[in-house]
Rosetta silent file (secondary structure, phi, psi, omega in degrees, C-alpha in Angstrom):
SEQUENCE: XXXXXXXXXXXXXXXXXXXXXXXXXXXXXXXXXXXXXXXXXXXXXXXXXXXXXXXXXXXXXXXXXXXXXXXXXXXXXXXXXXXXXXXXXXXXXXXXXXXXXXXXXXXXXXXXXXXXXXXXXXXXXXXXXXXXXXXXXXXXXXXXXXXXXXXXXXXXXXXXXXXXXXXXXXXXXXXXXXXXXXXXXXXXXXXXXXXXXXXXXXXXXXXXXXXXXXXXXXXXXXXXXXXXXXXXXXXXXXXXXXXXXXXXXXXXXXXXXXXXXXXXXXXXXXXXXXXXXXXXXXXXXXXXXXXXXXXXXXXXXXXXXXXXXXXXXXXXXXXX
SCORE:     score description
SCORE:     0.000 S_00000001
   1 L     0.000  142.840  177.324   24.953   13.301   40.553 S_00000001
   2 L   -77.985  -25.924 -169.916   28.180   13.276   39.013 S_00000001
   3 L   -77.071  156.265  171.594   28.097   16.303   36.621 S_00000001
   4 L  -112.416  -18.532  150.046   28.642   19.267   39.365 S_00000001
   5 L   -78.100    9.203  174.360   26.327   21.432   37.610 S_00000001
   6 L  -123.294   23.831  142.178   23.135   19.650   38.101 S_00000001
   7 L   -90.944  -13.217  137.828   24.616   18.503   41.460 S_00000001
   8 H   -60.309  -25.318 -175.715   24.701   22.349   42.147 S_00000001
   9 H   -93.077  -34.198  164.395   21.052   22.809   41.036 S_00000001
  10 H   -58.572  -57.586  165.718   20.040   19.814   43.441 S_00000001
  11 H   -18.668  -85.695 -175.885   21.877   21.799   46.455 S_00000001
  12 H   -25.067  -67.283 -132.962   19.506   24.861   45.253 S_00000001
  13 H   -88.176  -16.614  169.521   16.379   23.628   44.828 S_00000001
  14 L   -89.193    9.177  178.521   16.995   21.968   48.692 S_00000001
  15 L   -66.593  179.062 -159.852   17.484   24.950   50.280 S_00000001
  16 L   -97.191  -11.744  172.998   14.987   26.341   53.109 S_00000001
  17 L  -134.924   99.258  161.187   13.880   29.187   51.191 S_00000001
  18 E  -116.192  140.110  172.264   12.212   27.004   48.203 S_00000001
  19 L   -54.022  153.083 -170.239    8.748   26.648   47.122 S_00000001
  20 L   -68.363  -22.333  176.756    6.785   23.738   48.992 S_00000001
  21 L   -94.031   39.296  169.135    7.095   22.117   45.731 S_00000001
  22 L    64.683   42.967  153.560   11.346   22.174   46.495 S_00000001
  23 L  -104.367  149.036 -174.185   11.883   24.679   43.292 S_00000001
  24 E   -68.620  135.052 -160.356   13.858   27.658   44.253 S_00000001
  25 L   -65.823 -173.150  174.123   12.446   31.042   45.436 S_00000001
  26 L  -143.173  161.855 -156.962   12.069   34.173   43.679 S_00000001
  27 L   -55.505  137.656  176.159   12.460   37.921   44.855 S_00000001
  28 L    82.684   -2.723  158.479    8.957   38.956   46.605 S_00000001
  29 L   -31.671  137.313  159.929    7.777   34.908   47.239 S_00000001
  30 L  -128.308  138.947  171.894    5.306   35.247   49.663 S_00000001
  31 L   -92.743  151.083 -171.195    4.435   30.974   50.970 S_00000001
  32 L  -100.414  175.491 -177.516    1.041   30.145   50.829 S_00000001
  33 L   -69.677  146.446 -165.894   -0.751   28.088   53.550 S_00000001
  34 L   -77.798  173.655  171.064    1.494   24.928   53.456 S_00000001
  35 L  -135.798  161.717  157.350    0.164   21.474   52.177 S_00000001
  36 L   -24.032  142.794  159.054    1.010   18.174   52.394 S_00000001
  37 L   -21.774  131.169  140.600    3.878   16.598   50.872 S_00000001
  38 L   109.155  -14.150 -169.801    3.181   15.695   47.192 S_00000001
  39 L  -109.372  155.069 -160.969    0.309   17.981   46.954 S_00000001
  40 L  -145.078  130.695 -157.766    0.122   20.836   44.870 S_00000001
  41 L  -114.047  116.969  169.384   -3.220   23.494   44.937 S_00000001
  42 L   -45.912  162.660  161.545   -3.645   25.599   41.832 S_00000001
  43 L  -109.378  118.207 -173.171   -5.161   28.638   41.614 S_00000001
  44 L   -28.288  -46.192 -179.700   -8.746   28.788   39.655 S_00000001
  45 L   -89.259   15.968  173.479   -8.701   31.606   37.861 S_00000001
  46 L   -92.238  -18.017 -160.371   -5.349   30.962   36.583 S_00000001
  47 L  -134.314   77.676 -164.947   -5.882   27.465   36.079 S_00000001
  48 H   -99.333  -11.750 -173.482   -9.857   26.607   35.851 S_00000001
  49 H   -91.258  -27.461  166.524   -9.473   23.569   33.540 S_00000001
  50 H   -58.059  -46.946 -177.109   -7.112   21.727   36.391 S_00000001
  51 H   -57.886  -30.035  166.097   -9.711   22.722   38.737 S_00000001
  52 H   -80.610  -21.651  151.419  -12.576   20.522   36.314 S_00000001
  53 H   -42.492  -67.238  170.321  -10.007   17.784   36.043 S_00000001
  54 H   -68.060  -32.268  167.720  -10.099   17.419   39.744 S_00000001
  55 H   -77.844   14.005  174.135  -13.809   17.481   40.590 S_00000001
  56 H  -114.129  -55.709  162.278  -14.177   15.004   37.666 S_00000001
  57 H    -6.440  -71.823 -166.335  -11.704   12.883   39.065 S_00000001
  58 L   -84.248   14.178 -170.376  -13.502   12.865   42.395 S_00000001
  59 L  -105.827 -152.357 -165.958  -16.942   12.993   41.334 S_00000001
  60 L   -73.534  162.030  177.058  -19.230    9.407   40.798 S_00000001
  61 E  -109.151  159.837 -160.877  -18.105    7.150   37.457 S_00000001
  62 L   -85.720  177.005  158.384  -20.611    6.633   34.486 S_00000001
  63 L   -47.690  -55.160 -179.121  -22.046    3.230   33.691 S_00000001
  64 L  -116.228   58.677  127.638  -18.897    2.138   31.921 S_00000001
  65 L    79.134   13.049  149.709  -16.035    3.219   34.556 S_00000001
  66 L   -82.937  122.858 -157.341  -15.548    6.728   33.246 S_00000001
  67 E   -76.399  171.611  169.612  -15.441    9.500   35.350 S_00000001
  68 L   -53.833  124.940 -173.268  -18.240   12.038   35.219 S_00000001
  69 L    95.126   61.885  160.477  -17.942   14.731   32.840 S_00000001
  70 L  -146.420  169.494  174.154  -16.081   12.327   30.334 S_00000001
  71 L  -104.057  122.225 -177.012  -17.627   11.265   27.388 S_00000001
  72 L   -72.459  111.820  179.170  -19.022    7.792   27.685 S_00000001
  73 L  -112.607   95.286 -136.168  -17.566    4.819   25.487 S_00000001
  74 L   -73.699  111.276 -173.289  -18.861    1.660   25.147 S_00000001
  75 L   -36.593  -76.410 -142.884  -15.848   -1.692   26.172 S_00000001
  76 L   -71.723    1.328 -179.002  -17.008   -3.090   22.826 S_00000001
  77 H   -68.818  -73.090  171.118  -15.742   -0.542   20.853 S_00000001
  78 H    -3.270  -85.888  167.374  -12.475   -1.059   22.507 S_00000001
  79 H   -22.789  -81.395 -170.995  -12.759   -5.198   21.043 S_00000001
  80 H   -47.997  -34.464  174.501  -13.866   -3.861   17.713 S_00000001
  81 H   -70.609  -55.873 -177.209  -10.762   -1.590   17.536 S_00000001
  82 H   -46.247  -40.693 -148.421   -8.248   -4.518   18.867 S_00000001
  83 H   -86.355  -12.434  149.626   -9.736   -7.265   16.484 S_00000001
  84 H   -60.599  -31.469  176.286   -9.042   -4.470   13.561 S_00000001
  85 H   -80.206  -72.305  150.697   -5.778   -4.180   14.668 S_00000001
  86 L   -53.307  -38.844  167.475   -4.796   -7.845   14.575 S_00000001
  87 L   -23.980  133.741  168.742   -6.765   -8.393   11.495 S_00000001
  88 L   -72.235  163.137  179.537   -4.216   -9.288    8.175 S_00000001
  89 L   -41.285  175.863  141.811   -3.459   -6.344    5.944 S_00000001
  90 L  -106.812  148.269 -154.967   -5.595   -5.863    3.132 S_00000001
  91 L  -105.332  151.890  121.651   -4.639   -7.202    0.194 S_00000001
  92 H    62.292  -50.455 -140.403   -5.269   -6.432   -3.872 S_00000001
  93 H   -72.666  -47.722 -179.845   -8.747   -8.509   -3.927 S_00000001
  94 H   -38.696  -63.261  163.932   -9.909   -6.441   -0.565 S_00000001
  95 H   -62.918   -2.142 -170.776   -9.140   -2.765   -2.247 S_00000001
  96 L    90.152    1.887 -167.159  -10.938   -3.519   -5.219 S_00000001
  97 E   -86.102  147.303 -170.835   -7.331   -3.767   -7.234 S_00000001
  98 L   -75.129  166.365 -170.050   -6.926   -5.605  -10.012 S_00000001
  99 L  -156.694  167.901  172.667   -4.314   -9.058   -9.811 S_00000001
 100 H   -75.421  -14.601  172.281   -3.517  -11.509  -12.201 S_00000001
 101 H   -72.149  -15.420  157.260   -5.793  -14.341  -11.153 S_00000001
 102 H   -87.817  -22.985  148.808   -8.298  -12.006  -12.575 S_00000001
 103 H   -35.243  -77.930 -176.156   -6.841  -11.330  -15.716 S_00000001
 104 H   -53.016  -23.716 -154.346   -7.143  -15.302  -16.325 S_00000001
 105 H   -78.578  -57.131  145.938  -10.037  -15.469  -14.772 S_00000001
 106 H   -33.686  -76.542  178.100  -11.557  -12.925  -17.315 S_00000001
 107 H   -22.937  -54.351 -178.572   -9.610  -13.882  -20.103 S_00000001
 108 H   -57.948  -41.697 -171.152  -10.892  -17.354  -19.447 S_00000001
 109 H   -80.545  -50.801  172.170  -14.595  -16.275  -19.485 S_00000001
 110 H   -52.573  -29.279 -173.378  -14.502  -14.534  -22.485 S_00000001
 111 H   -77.231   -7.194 -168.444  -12.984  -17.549  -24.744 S_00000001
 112 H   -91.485  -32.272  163.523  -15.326  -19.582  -23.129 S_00000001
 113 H   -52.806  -30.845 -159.817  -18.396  -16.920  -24.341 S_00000001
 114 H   -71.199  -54.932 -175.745  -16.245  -16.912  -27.954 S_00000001
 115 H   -35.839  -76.442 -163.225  -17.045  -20.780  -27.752 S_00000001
 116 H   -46.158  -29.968 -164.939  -20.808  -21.150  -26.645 S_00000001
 117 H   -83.180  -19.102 -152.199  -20.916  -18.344  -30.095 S_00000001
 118 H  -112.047  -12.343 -179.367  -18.858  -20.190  -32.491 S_00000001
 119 H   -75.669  -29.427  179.668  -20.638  -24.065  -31.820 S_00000001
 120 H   -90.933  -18.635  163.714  -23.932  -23.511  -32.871 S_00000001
 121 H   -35.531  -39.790 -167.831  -22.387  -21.489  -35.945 S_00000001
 122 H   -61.813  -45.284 -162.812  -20.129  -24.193  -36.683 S_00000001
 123 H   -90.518  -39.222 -176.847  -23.379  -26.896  -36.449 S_00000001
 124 H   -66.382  -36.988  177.839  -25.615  -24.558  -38.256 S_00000001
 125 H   -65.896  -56.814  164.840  -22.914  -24.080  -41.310 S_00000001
 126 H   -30.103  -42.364 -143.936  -22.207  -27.424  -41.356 S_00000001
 127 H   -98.781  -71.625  177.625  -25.965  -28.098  -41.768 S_00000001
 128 L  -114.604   85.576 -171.113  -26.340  -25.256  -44.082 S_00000001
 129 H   -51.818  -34.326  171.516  -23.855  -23.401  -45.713 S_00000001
 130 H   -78.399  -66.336  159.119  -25.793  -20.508  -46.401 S_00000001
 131 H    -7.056  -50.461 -175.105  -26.682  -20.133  -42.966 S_00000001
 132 H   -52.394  -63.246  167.795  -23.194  -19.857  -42.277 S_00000001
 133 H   -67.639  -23.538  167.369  -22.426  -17.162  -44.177 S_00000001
 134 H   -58.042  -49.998  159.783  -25.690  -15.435  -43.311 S_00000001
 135 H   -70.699   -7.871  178.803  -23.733  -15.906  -39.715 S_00000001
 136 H   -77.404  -44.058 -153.413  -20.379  -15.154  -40.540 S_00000001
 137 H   -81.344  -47.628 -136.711  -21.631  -11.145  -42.047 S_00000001
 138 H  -105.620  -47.119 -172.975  -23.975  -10.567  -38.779 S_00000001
 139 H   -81.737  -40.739 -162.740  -21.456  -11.391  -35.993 S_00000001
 140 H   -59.308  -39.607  143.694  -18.574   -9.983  -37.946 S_00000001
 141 H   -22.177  -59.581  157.202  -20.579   -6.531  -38.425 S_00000001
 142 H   -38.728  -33.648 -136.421  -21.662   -7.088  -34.447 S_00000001
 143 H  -109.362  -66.766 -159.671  -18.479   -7.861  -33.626 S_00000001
 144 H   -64.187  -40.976 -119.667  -16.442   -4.980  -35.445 S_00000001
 145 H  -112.764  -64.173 -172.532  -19.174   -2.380  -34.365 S_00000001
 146 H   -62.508  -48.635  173.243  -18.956   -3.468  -30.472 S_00000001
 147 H   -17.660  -65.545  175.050  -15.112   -3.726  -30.875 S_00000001
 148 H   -41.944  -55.794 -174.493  -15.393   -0.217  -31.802 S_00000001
 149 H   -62.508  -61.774 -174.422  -17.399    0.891  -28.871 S_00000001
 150 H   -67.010  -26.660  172.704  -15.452   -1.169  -26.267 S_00000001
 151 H   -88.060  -17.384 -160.515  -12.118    0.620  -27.758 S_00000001
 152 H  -109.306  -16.551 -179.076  -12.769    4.349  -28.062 S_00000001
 153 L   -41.180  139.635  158.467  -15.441    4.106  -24.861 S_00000001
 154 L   -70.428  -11.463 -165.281  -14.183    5.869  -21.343 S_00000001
 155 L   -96.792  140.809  135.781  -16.384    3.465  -19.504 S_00000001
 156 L  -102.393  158.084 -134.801  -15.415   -0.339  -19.677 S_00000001
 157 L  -146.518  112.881 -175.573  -18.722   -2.037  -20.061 S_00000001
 158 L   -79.927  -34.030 -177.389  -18.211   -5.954  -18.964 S_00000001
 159 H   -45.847  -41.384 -122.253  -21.654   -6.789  -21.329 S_00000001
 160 H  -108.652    4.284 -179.908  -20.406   -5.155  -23.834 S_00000001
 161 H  -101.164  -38.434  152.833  -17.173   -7.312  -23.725 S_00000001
 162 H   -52.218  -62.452 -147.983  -19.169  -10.819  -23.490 S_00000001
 163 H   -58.328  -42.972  178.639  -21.809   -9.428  -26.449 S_00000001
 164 H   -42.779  -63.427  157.637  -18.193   -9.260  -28.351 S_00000001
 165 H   -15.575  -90.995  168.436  -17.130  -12.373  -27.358 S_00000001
 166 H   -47.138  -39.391  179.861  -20.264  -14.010  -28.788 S_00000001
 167 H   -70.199  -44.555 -150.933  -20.972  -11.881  -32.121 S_00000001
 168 H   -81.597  -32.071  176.133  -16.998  -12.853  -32.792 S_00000001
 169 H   -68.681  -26.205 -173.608  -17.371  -16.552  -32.099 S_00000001
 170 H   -87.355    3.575  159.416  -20.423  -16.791  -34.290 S_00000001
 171 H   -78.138  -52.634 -162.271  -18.249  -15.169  -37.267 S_00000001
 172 H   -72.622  -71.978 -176.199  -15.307  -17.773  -36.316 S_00000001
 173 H   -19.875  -56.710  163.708  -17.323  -20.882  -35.931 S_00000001
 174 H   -42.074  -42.110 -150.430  -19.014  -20.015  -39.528 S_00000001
 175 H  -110.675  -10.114 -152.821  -15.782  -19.117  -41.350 S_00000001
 176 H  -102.765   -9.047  174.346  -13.663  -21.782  -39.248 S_00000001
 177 H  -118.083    9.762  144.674  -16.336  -24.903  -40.775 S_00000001
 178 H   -67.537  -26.494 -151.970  -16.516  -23.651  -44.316 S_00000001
 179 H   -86.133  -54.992  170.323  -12.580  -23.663  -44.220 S_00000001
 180 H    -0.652  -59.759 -156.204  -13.453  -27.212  -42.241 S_00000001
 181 H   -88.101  -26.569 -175.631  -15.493  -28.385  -45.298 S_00000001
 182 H   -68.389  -82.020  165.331  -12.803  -27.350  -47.796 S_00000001
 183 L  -101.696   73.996 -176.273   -9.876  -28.472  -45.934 S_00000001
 184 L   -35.609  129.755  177.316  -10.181  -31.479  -43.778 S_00000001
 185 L    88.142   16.383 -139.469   -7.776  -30.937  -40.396 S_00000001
 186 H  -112.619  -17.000 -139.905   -7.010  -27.595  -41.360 S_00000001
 187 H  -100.332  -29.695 -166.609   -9.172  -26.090  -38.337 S_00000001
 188 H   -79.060  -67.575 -179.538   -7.262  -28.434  -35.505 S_00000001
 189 H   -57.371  -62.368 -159.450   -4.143  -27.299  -37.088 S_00000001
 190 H   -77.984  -13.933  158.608   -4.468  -23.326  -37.001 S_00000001
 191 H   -62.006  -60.759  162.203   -5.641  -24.080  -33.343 S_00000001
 192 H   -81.699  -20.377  164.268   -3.072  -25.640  -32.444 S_00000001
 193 H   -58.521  -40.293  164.662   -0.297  -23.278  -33.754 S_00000001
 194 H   -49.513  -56.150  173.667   -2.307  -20.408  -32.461 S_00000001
 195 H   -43.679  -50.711 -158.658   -1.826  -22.117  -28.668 S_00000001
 196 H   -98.237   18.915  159.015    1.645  -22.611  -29.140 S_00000001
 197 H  -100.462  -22.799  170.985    2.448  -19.145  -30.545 S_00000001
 198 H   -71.605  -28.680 -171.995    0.268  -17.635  -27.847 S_00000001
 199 H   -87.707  -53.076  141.957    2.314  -19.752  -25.203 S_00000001
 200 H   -40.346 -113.036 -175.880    5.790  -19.107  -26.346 S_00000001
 201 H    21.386  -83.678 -174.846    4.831  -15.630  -26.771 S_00000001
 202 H   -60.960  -57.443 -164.360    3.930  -15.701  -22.837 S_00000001
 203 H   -79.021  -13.335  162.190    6.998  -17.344  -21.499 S_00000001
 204 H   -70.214  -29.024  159.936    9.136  -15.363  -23.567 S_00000001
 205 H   -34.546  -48.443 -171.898    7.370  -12.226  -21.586 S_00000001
 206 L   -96.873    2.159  174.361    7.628  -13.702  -18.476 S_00000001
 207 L  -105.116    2.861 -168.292   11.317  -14.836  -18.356 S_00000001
 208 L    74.857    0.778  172.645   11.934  -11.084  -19.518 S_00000001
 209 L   -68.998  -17.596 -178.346   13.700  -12.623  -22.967 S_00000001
 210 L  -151.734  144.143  176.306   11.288  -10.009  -24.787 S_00000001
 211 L  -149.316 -179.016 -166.081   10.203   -7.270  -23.305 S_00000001
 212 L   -95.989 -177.950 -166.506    7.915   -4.024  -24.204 S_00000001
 213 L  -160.046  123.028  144.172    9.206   -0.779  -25.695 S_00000001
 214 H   -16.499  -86.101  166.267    8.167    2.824  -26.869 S_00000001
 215 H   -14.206  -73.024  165.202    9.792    1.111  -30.037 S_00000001
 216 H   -49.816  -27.821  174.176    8.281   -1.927  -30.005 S_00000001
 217 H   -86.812  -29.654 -162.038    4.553   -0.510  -29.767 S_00000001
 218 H   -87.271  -69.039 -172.856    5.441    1.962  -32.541 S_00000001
 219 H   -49.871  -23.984 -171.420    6.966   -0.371  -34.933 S_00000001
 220 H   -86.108  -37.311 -176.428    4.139   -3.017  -33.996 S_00000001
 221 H   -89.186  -57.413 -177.857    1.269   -0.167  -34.778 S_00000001
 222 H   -41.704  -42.107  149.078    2.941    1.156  -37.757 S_00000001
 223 H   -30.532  -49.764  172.394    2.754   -2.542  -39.124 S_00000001
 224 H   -88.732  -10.539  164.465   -0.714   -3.326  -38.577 S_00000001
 225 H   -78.962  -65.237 -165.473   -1.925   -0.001  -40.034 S_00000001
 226 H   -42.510  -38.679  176.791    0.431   -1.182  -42.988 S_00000001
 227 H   -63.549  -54.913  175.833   -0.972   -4.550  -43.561 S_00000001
 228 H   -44.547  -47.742 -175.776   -4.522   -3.186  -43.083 S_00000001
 229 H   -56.891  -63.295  167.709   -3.896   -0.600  -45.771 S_00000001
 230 H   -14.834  -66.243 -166.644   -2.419   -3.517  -47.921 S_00000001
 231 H   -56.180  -52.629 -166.403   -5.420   -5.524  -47.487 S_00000001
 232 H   -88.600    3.866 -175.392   -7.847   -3.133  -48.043 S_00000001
 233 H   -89.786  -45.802 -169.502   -6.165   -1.439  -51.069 S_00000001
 234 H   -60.454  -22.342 -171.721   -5.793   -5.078  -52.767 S_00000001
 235 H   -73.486  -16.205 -151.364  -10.031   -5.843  -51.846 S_00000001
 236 H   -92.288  -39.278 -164.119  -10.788   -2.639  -53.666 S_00000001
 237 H   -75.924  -22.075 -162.878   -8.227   -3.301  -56.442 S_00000001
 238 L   -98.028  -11.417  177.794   -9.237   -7.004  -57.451 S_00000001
 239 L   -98.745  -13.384  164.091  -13.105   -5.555  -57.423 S_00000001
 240 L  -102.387   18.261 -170.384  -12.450   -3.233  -60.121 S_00000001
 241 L    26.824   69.104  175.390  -10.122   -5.875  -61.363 S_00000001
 242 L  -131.271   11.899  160.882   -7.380   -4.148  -61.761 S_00000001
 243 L  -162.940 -170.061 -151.353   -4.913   -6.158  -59.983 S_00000001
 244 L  -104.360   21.971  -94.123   -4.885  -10.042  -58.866 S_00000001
 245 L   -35.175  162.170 -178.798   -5.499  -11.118  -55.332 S_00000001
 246 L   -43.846  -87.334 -167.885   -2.729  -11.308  -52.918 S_00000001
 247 L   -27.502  -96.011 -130.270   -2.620  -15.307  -52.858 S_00000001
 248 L   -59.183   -4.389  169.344   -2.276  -16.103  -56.538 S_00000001
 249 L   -85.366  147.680  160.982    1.135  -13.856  -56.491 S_00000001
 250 E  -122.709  157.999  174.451    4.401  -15.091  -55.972 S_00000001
 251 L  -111.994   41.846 -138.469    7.686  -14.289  -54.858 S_00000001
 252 L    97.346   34.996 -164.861   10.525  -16.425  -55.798 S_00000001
 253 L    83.379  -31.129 -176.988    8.071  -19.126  -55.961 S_00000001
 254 L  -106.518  142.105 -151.965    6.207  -18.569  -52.766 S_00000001
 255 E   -73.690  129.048  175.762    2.677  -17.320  -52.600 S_00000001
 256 H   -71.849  -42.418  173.785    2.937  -13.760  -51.496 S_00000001
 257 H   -41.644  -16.945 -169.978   -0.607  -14.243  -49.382 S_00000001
 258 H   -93.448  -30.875 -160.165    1.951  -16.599  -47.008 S_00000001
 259 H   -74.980  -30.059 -163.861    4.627  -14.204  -47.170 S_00000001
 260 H   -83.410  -29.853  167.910    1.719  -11.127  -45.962 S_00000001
 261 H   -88.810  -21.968  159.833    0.350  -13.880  -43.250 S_00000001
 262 H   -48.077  -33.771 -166.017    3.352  -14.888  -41.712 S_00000001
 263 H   -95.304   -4.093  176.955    4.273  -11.136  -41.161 S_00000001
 264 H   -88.016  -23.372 -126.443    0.598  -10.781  -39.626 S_00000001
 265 H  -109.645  -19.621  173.563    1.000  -13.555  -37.464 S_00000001
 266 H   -78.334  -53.911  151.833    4.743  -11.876  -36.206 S_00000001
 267 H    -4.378  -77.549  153.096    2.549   -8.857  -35.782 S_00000001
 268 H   -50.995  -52.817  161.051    0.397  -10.576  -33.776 S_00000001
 269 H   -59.278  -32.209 -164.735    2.462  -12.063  -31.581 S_00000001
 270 H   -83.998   -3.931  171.164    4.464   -8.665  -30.883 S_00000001
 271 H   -79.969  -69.069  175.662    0.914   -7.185  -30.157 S_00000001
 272 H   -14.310  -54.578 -157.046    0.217  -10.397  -27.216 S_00000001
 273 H   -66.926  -48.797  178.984    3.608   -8.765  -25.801 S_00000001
 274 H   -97.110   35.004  149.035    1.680   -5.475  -25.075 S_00000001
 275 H  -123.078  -11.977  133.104   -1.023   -6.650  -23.980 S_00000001
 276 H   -39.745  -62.381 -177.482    1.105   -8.601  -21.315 S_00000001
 277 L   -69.325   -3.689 -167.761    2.714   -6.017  -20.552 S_00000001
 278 L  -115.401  -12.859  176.162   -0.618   -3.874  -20.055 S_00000001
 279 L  -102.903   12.426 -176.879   -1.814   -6.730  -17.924 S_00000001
 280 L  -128.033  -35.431  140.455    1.201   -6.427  -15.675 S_00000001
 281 H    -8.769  -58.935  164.144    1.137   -2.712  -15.675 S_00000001
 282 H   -38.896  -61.304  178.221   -2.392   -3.299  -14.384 S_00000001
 283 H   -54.666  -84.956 -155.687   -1.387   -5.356  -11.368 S_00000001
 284 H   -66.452   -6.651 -177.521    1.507   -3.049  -10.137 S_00000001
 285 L   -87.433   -0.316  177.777    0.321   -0.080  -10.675 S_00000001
 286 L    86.688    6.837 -155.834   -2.859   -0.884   -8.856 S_00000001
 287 L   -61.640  169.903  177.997   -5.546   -0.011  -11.593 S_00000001
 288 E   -99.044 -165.017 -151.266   -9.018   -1.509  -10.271 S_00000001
 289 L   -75.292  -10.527  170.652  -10.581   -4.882  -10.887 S_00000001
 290 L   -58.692  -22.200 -165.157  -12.637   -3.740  -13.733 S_00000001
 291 H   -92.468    4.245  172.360   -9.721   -3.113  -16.016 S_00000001
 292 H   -63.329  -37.530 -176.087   -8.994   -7.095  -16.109 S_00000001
 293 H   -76.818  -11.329  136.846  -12.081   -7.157  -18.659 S_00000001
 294 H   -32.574  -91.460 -179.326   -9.912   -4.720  -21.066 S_00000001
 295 H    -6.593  -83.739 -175.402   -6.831   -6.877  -20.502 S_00000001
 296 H   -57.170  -29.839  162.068   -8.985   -9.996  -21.698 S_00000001
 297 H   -58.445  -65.840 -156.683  -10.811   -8.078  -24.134 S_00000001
 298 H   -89.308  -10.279  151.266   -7.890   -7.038  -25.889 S_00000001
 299 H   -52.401  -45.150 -177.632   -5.779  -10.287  -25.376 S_00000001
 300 H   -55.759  -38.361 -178.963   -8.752  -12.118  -26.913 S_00000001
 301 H   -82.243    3.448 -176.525   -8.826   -9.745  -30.365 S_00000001
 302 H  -105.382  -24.874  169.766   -5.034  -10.448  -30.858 S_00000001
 303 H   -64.588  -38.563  172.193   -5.465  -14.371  -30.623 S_00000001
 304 H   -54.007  -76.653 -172.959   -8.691  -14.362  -32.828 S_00000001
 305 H   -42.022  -57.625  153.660   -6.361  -12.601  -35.295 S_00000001
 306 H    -7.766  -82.370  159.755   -3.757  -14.781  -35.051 S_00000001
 307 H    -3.948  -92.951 -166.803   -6.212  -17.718  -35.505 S_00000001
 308 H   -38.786  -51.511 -164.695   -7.634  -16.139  -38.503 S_00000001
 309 H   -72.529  -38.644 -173.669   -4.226  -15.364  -40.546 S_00000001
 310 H   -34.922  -66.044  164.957   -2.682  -19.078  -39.057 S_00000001
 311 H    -4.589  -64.107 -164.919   -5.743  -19.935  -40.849 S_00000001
 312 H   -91.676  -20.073  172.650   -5.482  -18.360  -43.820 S_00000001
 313 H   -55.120  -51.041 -165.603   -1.686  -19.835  -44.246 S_00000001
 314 H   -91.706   28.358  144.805   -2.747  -23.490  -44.088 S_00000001
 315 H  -108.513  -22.304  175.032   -5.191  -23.117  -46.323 S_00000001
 316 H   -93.992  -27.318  173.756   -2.681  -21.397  -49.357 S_00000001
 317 H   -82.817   -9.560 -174.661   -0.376  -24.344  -48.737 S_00000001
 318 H   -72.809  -34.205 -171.277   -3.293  -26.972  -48.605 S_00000001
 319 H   -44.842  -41.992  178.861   -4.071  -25.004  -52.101 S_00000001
 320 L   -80.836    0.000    0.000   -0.401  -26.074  -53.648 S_00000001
């Protein structure tokens, strides 16, 4: 060795009066009977678990190649461990976590329940107007009543997110083919304006061009209490007749009912944004797969709304 102290401590430890296993002696050493080279004999009671080590060594092996006195393990475990070990990670769908192909997937299911609710309404209204309206009050009651239940609940409930679905389509279908019967086209149109305000919406979300806010949810809730208040002060006021409905006012010429649905319909959209953002929360934060049927629940009542005010615009300009 090059260092000269642990090329002094090799010198030591080879001297002639060293332990047989060549460590250096100590005052009062007495050597034991010697042993072979390499071998080195314990004493039992100091050491009794080396001493069960070696007779288990040396005794007969087990069925599966263990010695005796081992605990017996079965080779396929072994397999079953490797083939865990190579195995890919697990991913999102595997923990139970929620991802965005379930968001759509949901999302997808409900509008398609909103559907199957709102066609035979539509064909029954058609057919019978009074029907219609007999179906518009019973899912919109259903509809408001589950809403309720599905928002303030701790549980989400997937039924109870479908029955919604369905009471709310058979309210749309109804109110979307008197306005039908009224106003030819008018139903096609607030359809399509709804898509492409729902869609714009989403890619400004997703390129980051809009994004969610403390701010933005406050000013977005204070709004929608305000309108609601609006709404419901003017149904109350025009039933004791004591003031005019909303439509038949103007502002400068322009029907104030357009000016109070336009500002629902900006509403709406700035709601869509948190409920993006609550479906992307969702993902990274890991929530499980259950909480996609919020997400789609609560995407679904801001599009309905939408609808409905789109709705109600194109019907005060078909009016002029």
């Amino acid at each position: 060795m090059s260092n000269p102290v642990f090329s002094k401590m090799e010198r030591d430890w080879s001297r002639a009066d060293s332990t047989p296993a060549g460590y250096p002696t100590m005052p009062g050493y007495q050597p034991t009977n010697a042993q072979p080279s390499g071998t080195t004999v314990l004493d039992p009671q100091r050491y009794p678990y080396a001493q069960q080590q070696a007779s288990a060594q040396t005794s007969a092996q087990n069925p599966y190649g263990a010695p005796s006195g081992a605990p017996a393990v079965d080779p396929s475990a072994y397999a079953d461990m490797q083939a865990a070990y190579q195995a890919p990670s697990a991913d999102a769908v595997d923990r139970g976590r929620m991802t965005y192909d379930d968001a759509l997937i949901k999302t997808g299911i409900t509008f398609l329940v909103l559907l199957l609710g709102a066609a035979p309404a539509w064909i029954l209204t058609l057919t019978s107007p009074l029907i219609g309206l007999g179906l518009a009050l019973l899912g919109g009651v259903v509809a408001f009543i589950l809403a309720m239940v599905n928002i303030f609940s701790k549980t989400i409930r997937p039924a109870l997110i479908i029955a919604y679905a369905f009471a709310e389509g058979l309210m749309l279908g109804a109110i979307s083919a008197v306005m039908e019967m009224e106003y030819p086209g008018i139903v096609a149109q607030a359809f399509i304006a709804s898509v492409v305000v729902t869609g714009l919406t989403l890619v400004l979300f997703a390129s980051g061009k809009v994004r969610n806010s403390p701010k933005l949810m406050k000013f977005t809730l204070i709004g929608i209490f305000g309108l609601l208040i609006t709404r419901i002060a003017n149904a109350v006021l025009v039933a004791f007749g004591l003031m005019a409905p909303i439509d038949s006012m103007y502002i400068m010429g322009i029907p104030l009912g357009i000016v109070v649905s336009v500002v629902a319909v900006f509403l709406a959209a700035m709601s869509l944004i948190s409920d993006f953002d609550t479906v992307k929360q969702g993902v990274e934060r890991g929530a499980p797969a259950k909480f996609a049927w919020y997400c789609a629940f609560g995407i679904m009542v801001t599009v309905v709304w939408m609808y409905m005010e789109i709705l109600r615009i194109l019907a005060i300009l078909d009016r002029r």
